[in-house]
C-alpha positions as CSV (number, residue, x, y, z in Angstrom):
1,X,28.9,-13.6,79.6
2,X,31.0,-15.4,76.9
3,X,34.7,-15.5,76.9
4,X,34.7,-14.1,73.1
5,X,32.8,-10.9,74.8
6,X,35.3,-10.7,78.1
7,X,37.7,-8.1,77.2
8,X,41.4,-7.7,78.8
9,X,40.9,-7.0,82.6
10,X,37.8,-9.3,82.9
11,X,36.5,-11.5,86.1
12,X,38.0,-14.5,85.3
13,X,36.0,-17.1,83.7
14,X,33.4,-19.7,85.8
15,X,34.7,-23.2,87.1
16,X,31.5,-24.5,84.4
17,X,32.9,-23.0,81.5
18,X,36.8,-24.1,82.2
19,X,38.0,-26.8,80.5
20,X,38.4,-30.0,82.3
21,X,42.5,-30.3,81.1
22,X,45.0,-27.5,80.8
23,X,45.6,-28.8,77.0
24,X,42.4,-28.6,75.3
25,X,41.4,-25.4,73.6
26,X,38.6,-22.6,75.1
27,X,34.9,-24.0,74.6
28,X,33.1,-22.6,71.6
29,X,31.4,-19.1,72.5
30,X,27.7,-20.8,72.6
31,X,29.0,-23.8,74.2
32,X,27.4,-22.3,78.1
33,X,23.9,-21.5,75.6
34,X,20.6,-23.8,76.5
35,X,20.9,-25.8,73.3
36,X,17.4,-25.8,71.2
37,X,16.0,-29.4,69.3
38,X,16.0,-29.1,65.9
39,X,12.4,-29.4,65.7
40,X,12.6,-26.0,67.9
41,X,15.3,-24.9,65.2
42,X,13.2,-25.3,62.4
43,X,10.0,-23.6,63.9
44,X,12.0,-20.5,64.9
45,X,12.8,-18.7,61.6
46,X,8.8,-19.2,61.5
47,X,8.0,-17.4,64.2
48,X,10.9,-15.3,65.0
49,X,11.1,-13.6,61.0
50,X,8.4,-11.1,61.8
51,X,9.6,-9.5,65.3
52,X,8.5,-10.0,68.2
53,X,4.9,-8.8,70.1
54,X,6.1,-5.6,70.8
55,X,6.7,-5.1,66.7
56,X,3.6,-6.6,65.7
57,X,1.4,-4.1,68.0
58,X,3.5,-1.6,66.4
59,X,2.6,-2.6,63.0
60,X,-0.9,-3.3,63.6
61,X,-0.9,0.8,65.1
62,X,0.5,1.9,62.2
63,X,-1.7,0.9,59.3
64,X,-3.3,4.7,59.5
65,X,0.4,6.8,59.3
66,X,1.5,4.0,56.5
67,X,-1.6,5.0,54.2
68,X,-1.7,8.5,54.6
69,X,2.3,8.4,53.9
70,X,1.3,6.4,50.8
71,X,-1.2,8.7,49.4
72,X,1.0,11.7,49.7
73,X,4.1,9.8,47.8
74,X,1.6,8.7,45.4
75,X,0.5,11.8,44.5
76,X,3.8,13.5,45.2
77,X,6.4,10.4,42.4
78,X,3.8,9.2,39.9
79,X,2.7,11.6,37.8
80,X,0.3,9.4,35.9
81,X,-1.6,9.1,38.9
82,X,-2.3,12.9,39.5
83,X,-3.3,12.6,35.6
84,X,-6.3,10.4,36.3
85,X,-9.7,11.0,36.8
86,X,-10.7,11.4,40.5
87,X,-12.6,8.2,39.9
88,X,-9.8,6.3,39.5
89,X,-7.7,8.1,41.4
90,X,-9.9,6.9,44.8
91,X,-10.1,3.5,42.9
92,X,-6.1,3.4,43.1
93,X,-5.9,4.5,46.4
94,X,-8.4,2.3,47.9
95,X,-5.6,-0.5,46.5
96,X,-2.7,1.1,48.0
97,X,-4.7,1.0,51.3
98,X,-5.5,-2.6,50.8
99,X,-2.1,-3.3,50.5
100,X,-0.8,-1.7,53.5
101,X,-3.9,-3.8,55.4
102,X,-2.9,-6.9,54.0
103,X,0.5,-6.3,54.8
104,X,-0.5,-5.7,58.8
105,X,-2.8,-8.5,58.8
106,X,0.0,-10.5,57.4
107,X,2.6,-9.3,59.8
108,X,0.6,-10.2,62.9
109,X,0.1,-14.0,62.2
110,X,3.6,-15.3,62.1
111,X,3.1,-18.6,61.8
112,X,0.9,-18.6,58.3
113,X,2.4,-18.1,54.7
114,X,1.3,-14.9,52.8
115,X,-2.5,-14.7,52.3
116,X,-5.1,-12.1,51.2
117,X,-2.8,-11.0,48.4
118,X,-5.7,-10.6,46.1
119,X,-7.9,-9.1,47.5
120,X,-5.7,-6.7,47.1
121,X,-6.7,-5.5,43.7
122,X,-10.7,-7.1,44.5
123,X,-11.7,-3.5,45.8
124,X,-10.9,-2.1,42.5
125,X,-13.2,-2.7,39.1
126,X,-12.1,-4.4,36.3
127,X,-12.2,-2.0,34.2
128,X,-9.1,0.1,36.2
129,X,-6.8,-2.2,34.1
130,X,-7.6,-0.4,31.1
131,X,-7.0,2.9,32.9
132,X,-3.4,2.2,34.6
133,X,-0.6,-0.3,33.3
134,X,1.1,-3.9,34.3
135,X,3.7,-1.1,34.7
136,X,2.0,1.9,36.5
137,X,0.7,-1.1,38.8
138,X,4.2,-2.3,39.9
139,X,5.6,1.4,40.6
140,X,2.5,1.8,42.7
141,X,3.5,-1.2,44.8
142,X,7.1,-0.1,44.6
143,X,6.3,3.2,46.2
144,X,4.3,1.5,49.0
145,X,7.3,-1.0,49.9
146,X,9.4,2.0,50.0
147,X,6.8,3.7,52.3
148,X,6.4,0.8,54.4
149,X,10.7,0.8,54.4
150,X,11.1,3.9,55.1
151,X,8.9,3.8,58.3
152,X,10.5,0.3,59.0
153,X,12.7,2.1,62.3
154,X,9.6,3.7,63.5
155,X,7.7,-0.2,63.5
156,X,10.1,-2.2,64.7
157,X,11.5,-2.5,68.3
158,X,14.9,-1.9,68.7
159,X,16.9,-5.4,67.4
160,X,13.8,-6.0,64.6
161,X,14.7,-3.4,62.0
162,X,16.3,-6.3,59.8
163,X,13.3,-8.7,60.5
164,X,10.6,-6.0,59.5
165,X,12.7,-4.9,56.2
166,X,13.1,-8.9,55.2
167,X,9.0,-9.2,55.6
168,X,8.3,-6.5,53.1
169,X,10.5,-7.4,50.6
170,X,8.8,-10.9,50.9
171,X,5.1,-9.8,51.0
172,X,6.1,-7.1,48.0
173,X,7.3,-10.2,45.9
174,X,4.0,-11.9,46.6
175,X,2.0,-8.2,45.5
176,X,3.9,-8.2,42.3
177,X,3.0,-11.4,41.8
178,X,-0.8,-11.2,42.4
179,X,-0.8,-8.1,40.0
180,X,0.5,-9.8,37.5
181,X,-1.9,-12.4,37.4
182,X,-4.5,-9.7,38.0
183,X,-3.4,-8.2,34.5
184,X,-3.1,-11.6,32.7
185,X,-6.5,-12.5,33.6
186,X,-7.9,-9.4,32.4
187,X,-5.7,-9.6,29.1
188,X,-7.1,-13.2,28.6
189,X,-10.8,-12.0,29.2
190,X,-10.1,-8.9,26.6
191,X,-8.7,-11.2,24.0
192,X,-11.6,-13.3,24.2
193,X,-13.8,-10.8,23.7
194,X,-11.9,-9.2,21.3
195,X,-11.6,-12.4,19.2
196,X,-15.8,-12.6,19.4
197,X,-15.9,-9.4,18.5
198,X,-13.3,-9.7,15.6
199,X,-15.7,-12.5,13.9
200,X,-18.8,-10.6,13.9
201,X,-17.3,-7.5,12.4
202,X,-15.4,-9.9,9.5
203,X,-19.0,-11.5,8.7
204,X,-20.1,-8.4,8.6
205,X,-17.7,-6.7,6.3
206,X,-17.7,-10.2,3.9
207,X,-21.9,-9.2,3.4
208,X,-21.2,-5.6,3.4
209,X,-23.4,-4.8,6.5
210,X,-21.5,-1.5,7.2
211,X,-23.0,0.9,9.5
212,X,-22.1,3.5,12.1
213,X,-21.9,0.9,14.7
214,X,-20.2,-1.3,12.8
215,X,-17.4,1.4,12.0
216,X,-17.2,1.9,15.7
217,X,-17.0,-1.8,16.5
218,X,-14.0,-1.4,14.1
219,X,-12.1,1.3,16.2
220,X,-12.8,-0.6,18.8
221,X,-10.5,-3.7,17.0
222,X,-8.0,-1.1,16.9
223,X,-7.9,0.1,12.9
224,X,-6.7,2.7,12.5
225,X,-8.0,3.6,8.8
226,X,-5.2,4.7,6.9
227,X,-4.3,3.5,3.5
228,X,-6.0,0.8,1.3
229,X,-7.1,-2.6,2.3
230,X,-7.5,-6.1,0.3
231,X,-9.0,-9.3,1.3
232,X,-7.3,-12.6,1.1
233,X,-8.8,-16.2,1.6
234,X,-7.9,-19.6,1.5
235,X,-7.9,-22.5,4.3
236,X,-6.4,-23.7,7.5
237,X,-4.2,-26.6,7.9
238,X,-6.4,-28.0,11.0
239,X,-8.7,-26.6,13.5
240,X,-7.1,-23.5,15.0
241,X,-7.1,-23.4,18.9
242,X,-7.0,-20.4,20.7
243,X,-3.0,-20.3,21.1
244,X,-2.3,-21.0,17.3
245,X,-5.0,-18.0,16.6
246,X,-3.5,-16.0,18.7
247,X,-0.4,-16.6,17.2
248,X,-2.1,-16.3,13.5
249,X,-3.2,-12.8,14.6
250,X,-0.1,-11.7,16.1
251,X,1.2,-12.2,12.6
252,X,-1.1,-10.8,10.5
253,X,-0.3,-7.2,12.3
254,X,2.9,-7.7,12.3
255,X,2.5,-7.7,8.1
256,X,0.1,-5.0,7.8
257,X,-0.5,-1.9,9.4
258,X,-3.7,-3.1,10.3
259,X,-5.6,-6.5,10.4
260,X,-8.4,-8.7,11.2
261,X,-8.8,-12.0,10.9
262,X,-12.1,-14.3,10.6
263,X,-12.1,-18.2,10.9
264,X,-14.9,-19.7,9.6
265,X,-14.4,-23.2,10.2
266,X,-11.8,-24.6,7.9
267,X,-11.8,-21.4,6.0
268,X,-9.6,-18.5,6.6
269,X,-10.7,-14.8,6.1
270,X,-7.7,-12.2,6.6
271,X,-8.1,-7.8,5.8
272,X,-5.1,-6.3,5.5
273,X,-5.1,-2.6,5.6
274,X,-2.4,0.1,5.3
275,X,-0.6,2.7,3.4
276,X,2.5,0.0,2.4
277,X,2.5,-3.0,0.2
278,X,-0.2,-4.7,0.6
279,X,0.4,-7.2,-1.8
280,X,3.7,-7.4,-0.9
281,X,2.1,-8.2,3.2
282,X,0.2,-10.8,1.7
283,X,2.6,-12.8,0.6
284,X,4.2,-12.8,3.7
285,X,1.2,-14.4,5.1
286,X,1.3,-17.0,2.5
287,X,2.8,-19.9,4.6
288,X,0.1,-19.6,7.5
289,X,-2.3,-21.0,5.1
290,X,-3.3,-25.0,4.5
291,X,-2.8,-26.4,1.4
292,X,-5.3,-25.3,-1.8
293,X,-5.7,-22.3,-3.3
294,X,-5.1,-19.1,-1.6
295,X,-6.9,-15.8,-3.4
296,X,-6.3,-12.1,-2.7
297,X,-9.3,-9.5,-3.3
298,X,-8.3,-6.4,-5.5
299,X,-7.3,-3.2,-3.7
300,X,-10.0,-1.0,-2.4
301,X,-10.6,2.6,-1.2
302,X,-10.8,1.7,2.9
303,X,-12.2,-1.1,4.7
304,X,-16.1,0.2,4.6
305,X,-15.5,-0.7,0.9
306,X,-13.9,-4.0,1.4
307,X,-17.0,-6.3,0.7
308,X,-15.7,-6.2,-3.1
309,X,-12.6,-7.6,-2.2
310,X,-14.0,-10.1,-0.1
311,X,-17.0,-11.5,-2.2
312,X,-14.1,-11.6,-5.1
313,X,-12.0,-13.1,-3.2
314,X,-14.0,-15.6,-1.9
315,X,-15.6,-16.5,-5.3
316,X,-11.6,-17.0,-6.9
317,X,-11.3,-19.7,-3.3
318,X,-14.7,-21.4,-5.1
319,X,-13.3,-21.0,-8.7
320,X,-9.3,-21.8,-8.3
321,X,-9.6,-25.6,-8.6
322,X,-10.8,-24.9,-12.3
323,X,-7.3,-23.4,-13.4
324,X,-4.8,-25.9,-12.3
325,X,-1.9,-24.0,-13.2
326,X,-2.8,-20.9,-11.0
327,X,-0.1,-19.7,-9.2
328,X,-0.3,-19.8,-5.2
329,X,-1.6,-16.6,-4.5
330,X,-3.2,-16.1,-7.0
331,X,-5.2,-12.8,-7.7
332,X,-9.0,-12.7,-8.0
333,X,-8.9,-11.1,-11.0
334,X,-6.3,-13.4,-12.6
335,X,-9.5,-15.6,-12.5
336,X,-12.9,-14.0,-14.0
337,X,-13.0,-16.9,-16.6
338,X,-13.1,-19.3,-13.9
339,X,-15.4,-17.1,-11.7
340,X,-17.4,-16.6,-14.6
341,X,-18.5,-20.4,-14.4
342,X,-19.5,-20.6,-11.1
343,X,-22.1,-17.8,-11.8
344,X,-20.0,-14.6,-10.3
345,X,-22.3,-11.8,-11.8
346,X,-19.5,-9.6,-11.3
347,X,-16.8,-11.0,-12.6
348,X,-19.0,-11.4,-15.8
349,X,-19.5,-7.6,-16.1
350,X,-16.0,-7.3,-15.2
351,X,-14.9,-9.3,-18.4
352,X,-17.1,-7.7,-20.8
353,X,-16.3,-3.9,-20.0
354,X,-12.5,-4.7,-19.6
355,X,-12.0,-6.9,-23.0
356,X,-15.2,-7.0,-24.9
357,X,-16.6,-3.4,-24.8
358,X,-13.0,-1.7,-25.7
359,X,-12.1,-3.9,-28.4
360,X,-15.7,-2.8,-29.6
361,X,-15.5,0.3,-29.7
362,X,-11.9,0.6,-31.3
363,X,-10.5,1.0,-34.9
364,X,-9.0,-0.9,-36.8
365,X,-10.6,-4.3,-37.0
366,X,-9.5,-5.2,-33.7
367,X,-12.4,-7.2,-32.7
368,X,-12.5,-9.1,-35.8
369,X,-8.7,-9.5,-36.2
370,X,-9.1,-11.1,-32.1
371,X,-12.1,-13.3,-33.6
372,X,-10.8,-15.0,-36.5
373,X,-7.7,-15.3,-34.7
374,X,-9.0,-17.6,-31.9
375,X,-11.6,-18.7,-34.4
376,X,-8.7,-20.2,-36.6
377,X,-6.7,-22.0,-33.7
378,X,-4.8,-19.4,-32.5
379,X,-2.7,-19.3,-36.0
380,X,-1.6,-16.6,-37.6
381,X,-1.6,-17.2,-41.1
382,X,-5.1,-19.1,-40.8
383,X,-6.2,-15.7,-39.1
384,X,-4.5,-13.8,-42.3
385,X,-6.2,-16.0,-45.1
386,X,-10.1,-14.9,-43.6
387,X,-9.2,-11.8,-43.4
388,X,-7.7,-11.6,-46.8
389,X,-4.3,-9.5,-44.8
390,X,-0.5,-9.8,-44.6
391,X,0.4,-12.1,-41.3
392,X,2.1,-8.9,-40.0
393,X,-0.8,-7.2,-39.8
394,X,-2.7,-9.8,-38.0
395,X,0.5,-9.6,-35.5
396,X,0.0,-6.5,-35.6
397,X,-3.5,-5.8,-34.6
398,X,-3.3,-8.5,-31.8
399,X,-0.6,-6.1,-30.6
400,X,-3.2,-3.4,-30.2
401,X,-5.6,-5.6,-28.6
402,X,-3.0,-6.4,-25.9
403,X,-2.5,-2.6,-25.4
404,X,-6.4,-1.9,-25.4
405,X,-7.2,-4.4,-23.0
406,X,-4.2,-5.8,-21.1
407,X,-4.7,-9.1,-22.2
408,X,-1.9,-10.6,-25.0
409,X,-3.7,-12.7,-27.3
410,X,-0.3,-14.2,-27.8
411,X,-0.6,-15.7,-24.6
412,X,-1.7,-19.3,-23.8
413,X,-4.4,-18.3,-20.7
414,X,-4.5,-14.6,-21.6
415,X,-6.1,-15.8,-25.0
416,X,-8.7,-17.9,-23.1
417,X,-9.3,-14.7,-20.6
418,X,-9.9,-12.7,-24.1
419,X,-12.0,-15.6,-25.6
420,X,-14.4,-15.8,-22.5
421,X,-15.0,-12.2,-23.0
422,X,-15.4,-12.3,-26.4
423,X,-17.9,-15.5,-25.9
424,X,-20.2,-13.0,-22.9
425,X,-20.2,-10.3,-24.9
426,X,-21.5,-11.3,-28.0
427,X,-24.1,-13.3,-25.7
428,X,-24.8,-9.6,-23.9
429,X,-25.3,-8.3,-27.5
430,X,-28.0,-10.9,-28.4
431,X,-31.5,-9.2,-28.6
432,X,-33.8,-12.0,-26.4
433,X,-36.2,-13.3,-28.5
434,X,-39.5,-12.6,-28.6
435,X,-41.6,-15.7,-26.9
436,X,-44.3,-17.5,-29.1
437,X,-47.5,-16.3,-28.7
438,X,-46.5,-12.9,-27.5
439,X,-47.6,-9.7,-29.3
């Protein structure tokens, strides 16, 4: 025995373990110890962290009390557990049981890192990430550490309590870990999907191909319904990879209550949906767009109705190089003339029964007071001189027009909206003639 354990009263120490003269100090306490080479001193936390043999049996005897303890604090802390289905239920206790195994396996090969971690979570289906959390995952293998700690006295032979506490704080580390990458591997396999997914239902609702799968393909996506939606197009700056799309779509519902987003090549197809501003969200949205034009759909009913938006939408992204002065967004509507010449049917009708067909059927010379106005110029007097009328009541009725149709003839491009109109309808008012020889 030492001299530091040698209390007062002791056999006096051995001749080996005197000092050789009277003046130098005692020897250290380990100084009568075997000493160990440092390649032994090394190896030894290796082999000696886990316990010895006697431990290790006790361990590997164990697994059955461990799991059975496991289930019963399972069921007895988590109460989203005793929430689930039975299905998953035995699905999440077959993983708590693979963990306890792994652990034992573990434990009784001292000499080899962690292993087997993930298999762990291999007994369980995909599909049980869905059902319970990154979260609910990490409680369940916080309750089996504790499990496995709490029974730590019972495994361990007397002198390896501290060595048997240290290895399950180690392999719970590694756990955490695996489930972790479990879940991340899932959540990049969803967003994959979800991204495919995403695309079809945007071509889809840009043709108008909305049917009951469809609308479910939707839920799916996550939108929720509520509110109004509107459609707004323009380009990308470069190809988008899968990080920067992410990114795009993290920012689009971040604007809008709800969102999808389509990338067609170098073309860029966002819905917004909501009950807020929509406008107001699309303009946020403005600077995640490449350079060009960038058009916003009027504001429809719900999303099953959003082909309107989009086909308008996209024809003001065909038209916009035609106004050079358009502002950046500009509204699809701001451009019917435009859209007009690159043959949108709609925005043709639109024209005529917004401008044309009021000013019609008005009083007050409207029509003609708009015609001989733009017929003259734009002047005012001119306008006044054919039609044989004070100036003031040319100013007058182009007043009225403004309030009839929304469009101020006083205006530079309002006045070309209004002449466009006036152009289509007097062409819709042409009888065709008949063709020669016809009867």
């Amino acid at each position: 025995m030492s001299s530091t354990l040698r209390g007062k009263g002791s056999a006096p120490a051995a001749a080996s373990d005197r000092p050789d003269r009277p003046d130098q100090p005692d020897p250290s306490p380990t100084a009568g110890r075997p000493r160990r080479s440092a390649t032994a001193r090394l190896r030894a936390p290796v082999l000696e962290a886990r316990g010895g043999p006697e431990t290790q049996r006790r361990v590997r005897d164990s697994a059955g009390l461990l799991s059975a303890a496991a289930m019963r604090r399972l069921d007895d802390d988590l109460e989203w557990y005793r929430a689930l289905p039975a299905e998953d239920r035995s699905w999440v206790g077959l993983v708590a049981q693979a963990g306890i195994t792994a652990f034992v396996t573990w434990f009784a090969e001292p000499t080899r890192p962690p292993h087997g971690v993930g298999d762990i979570f291999a007994a369980a289906p995909p599909e049980l990430t869905r059902s319970i959390s990154l979260q609910h995952t990490l409680q369940l293998v916080r309750v089996v550490v504790d499990v496995v700690e709490s029974h730590s006295d019972r495994l361990a032979a007397p002198g390896d309590e501290r060595e048997v506490r240290e290895a399950v704080l180690r392999y719970s580390r590694e756990v955490a870990f695996s489930a972790a990458e479990v879940y991340a591997r899932a959540a990049e396999v969803r967003g994959a999907w979800d991204a495919r997914l995403e695309a079809l239902v945007v071509d889809a609702l840009v043709r108008g191909d909305v049917d009951d799968a469809l609308r479910s393909r939707i839920a799916a996506l996550g939108w929720s319904g509520r509110g109004s939606t509107l459609v707004m197009v323009g380009t990308t700056t470069s190809a988008l990879d899968d990080v920067r799309a992410a990114e795009l779509r993290r920012a689009t519902r971040r604007a809008a209550d709800d969102a999808l987003v389509g990338i067609q090549g170098d073309r860029l197809v966002v819905f917004l949906g909501g009950e807020g501003d929509l406008l107001a969200a699309a303009g946020t949205l403005l600077p995640r767009f490449g350079p060009g034009p960038v058009v916003i759909g009027p504001v429809v009913g719900d999303l099953t109705d959003s082909a309107r938006s989009a086909r308008a939408a996209l024809s003001g992204l065909l038209a916009a190089p035609a106004w050079e002065q358009a502002p950046r967004p500009v509204q699809a509507d701001e451009l019917l003339p435009e859209r007009v010449l690159v043959g949108d049917v709609v925005a043709r009708r639109t024209l005529v029964a917004q401008a044309y067909a009021p000013l019609a059927a008005s009083q007050g010379s409207l029509l003609e007071t708009l015609s001989a106005y733009l017929g003259t110029g734009r002047s005012l007097e001119a306008a006044a001189r054919t039609l044989y009328v004070h100036p003031n009541t040319v100013r007058y009725r182009l007043r009225r027009v403004a309030d009839v149709t929304g469009w101020d003839p006083l205006d530079a491009r309002e006045s070309y909206v209004l002449q466009t109109a006036l152009a289509l309808g007097r062409l819709d008012a042409v009888e065709p003639a008949p063709t020669v020889g016809a009867r």
